[in-house]
C-alpha positions as CSV (number, residue, x, y, z in Angstrom):
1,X,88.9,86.1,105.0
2,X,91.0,86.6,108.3
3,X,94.3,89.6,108.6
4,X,96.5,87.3,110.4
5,X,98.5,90.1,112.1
6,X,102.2,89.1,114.5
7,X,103.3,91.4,116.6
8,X,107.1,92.5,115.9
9,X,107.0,94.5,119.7
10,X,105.5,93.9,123.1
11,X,103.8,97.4,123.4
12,X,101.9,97.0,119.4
13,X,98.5,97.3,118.9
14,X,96.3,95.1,117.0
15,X,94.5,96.8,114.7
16,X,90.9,97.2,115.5
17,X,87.4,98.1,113.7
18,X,85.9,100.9,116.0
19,X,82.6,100.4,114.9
20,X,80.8,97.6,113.4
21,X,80.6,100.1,110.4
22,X,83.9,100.7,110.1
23,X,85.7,100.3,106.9
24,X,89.0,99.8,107.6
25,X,90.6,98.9,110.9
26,X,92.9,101.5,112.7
27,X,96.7,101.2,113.2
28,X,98.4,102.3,116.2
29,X,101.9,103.7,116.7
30,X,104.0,101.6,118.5
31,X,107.1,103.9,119.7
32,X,108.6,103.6,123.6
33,X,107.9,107.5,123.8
34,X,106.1,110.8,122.5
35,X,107.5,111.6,119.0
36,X,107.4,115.0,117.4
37,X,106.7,116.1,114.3
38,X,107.6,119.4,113.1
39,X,105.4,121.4,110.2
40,X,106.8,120.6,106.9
41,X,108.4,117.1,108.7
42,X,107.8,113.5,107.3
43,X,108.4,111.1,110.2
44,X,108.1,106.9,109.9
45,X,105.4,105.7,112.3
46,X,106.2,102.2,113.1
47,X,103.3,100.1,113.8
48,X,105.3,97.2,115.0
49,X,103.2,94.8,113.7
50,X,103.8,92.2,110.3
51,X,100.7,91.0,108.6
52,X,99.5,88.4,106.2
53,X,95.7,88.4,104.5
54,X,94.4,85.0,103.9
55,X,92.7,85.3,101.0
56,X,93.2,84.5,97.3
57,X,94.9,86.5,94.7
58,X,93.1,89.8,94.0
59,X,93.3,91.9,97.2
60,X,95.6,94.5,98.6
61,X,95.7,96.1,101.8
62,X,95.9,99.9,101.8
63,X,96.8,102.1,104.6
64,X,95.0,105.8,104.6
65,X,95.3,108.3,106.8
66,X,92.9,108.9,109.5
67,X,90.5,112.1,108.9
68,X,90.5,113.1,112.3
69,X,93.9,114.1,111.8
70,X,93.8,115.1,108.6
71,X,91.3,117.4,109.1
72,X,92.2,118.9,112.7
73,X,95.8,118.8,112.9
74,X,96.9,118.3,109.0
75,X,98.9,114.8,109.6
76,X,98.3,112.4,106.7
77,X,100.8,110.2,104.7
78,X,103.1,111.8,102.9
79,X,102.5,108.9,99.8
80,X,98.4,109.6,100.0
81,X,97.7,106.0,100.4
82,X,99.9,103.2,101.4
83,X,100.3,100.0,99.5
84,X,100.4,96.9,101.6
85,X,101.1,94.2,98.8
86,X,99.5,90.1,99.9
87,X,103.5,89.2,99.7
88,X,105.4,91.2,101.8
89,X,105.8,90.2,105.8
90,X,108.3,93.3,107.2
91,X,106.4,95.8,110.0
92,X,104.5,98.1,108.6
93,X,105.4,101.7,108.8
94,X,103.2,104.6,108.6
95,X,105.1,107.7,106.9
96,X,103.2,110.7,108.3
97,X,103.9,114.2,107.4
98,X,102.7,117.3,109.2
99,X,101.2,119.1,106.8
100,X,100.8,122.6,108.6
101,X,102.1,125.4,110.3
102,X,102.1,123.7,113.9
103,X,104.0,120.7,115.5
104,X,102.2,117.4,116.6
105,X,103.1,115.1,119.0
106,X,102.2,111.4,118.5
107,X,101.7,109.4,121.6
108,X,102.3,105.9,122.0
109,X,99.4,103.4,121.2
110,X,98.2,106.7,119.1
111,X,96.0,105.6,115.9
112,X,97.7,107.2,113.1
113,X,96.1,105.3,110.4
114,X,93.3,103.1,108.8
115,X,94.3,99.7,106.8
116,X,91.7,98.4,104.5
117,X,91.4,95.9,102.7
118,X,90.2,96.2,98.8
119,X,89.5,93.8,96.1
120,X,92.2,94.6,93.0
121,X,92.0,93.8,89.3
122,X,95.6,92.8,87.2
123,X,95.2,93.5,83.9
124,X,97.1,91.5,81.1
125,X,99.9,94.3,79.7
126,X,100.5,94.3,76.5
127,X,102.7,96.8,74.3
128,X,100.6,98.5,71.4
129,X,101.4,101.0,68.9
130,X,98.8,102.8,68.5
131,X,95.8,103.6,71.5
132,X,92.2,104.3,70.4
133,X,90.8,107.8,70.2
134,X,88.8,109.4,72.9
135,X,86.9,112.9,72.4
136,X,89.9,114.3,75.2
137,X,92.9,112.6,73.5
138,X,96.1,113.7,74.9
139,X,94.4,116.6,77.3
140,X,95.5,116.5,81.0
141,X,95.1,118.9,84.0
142,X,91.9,121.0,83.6
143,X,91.4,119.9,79.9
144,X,88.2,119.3,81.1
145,X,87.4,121.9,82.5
146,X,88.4,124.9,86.1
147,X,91.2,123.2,87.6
């Protein structure tokens, strides 16, 4: 399976594995100068890069955010996880939020994200009247217990 990956700018990144354990490959902010992002902002990252997976039906590439700054600076996608479907060829753009109580500043050629590449199963939908029983039926948040 190869990411076949064309750069939409001079100054993008390719994404890159930064260990051989790696899961995913890091994405890298391709903008011509620092960009800020204020607490409580949501801010398009582009990575100015297009990409096609060569690889049969059944996969989906998924951008996450990176934990490093998750965890130390509280930027993450607004969305949670980014869906990359195998048919769609625009740039990719990373929506981060700030998530706390201090502005960030992304540099350029910044990783801002991780895109991974997972296996995906399409089930047959089919409209049914009825659905079977389960011992939690219809319960939702905490049903199952402390929320």
């Amino acid at each position: 399976m190869k990411l076949r990956v064309k750069k939409l700018r001079e100054n993008a990144v390719l994404p890159k594995r930064m260990t051989q354990g790696s899961a995913g490959c890091d994405l890298f902010a391709c903008i011509d100068g620092p960009m800020k992002i204020l607490p409580g902002q949501t801010l398009p990252v582009p990575a100015g890069i297009a990409v096609s997976l060569e690889a049969a039906d059944g996969y989906v590439l998924l951008v996450y955010a990176r934990s490093s700054l998750a965890m130390k600076h509280g930027i993450a996608l607004i969305n949670s996880v980014g869906v990359v479907d195998l048919d769609y060829r625009g740039e990719i753009i990373v929506p981060l939020h700030n998530f706390s109580e201090t502005a960030y500043e992304i540099s350029p050629g910044e990783r801002i994200a991780q895109l991974i590449a997972a296996p995906v199963v399409f089930p047959e939908i089919e409209q049914a009247e009825e659905l079977d029983d389960t011992p939690r039926g219809e319960g939702g948040f905490g049903s199952t217990g402390k929320l």
